[in-house]
C-alpha angles and dihedrals in degrees: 000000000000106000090225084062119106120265115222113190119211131213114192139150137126127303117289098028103104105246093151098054094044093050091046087062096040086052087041088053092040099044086247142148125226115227103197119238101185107109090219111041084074086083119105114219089015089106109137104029087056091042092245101185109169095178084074087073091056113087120170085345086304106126108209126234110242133171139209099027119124099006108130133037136251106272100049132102104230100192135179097270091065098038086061092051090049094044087063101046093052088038088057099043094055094045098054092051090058093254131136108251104218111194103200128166133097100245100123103192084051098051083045100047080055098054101041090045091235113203105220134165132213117269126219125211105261106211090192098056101033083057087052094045095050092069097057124080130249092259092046081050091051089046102048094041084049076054088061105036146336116301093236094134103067089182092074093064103041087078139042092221089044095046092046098053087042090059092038077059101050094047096048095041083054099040090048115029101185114126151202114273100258121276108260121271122276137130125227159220125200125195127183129204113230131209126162121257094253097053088044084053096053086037094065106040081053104053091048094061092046080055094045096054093041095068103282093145085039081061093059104043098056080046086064097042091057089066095271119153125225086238105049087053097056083071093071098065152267104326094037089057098046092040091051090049081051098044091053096045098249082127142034110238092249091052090043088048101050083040090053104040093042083053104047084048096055083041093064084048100060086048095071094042079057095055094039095055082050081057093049092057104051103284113129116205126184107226112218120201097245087202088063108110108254098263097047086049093051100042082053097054088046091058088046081056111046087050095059 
């Protein structure tokens, strides 16, 4: 990497760890500005499913400039194409007014996407195919996506919606191999924020019931009252899926709570299948002790930082 290239600097880890927090006060130390790498987190009025927190952005009454939160509405389908596109706009946009660009999420396709300066090309919705997807099982669907490419991303084929539009992706991409213009030039450092499994595991449990009892079912329902369907909701993850099949009386609250809580936990596990396998294949991550109290971890990652 040329040395007069922009550094971007990446926070990642799995869910419940506090990587939002912990890149607001880095940014807030470096004179920097967070670009969100979480896929659901985009949605306006989707705050407490996505786990949302913007006071995460306010450090010592500072608020924190951030980027691509909040920028499209329920309904729509963000994908990693345009997150891409969006990625470089904000990317640029820090960059040309002297401030640190801080990529932080735990999205790992889209991270990754970033860093390996994926082309990509915008993606239509094939009626045809879709018609001829919906008769096959989930199995025939996981089959034939592991037939167009390798089945990295285990979140495609944790969900029917999800698995479809991955493969209406894979057979357009083939069929039609133009692509985006490169992502501009930067190199990069990316740090992760460790806990062990056990505390992630508390962490979690913990902070669904904090959600729960902030208004989480309320969410959903105003989700549904704006015209919303259950099954257009089950697209945005995990909690959207369990809380719909609560909201419209498929499970009892205890069931959906156990479901949900057994399945956020073996998300977070996947996460970090997803970033060691980064690690397998050259990417170097700086772990960070997420139990460190905030200043020692950021002094840390300055340090990380100053010696390149």
């Amino acid at each position: 990497m040329a040395q007069n290239e922009p550094l971007l600097i990446v926070i990642t880890g799995p869910t419940a760890t506090g990587k939002t927090s912990t890149a607001a006060h880095l940014a807030r130390a470096i004179n920097g500005e967070v670009i969100s790498a979480d896929s659901r987190q985009v949605y306006r009025g989707m705050d407490i499913g996505t786990g949302k927190d913007l006071d995460d952005f306010l450090v010592d009454g500072y608020l924190v400039p951030y980027h691509l939160v909040d920028i499209v509405d329920p309904g729509y389908e963000y994908n990693v194409f345009e997150f891409l596109q969006d990625f470089t706009r904000a990317f640029e946009h820090v960059v040309r007014r002297h401030r640190q660009p801080i990529l932080c999420g735990g999205t790992g396709l889209y991270i990754e996407a970033a860093l390996r300066g994926y082309q990509m090309q915008k993606v239509p919705q094939n009626p045809a195919l879709r018609q001829r997807l919906d008769r096959l099982t989930m199995a025939e669907l996981i089959n034939m996506l592991g037939e167009l490419r390798p089945l990295h991303n285990t979140t495609d084929i944790s969900q029917r919606s999800r698995l479809i539009r991955a493969i209406e992706i894979e057979t357009h991409q083939q069929q039609n191999p133009a692509s985006t213009p490169p992502l501009p030039p930067f190199h990069y450092m990316i740090f992760g924020i460790h806990l062990e499994r056990e505390e992630i595991r508390r962490r979690i449990t913990q902070r669904l019931s904090t959600r729960l009892s902030s208004g989480m079912v309320e969410e959903i329902h105003r989700l549904l009252q704006k015209g919303l369907k259950p099954e257009q909701l089950t697209f945005y993850g995990l909690e959207y899926r369990y809380l719909t099949q609560y909201a419209t009386g498929e499970i009892s609250y205890q069931e959906m709570f156990t479901k949900l809580n057994t399945a956020i936990h073996q998300f977070a596990k996947r996460q970090m299948t997803w970033f060691r396998r980064m690690e397998r294949q050259g990417f170097s991550i700086h772990w960070i002790d997420g139990q460190l109290p905030m200043e020692e971890r950021i002094e840390k990652m300055r340090e990380v930082i100053i010696k390149g």
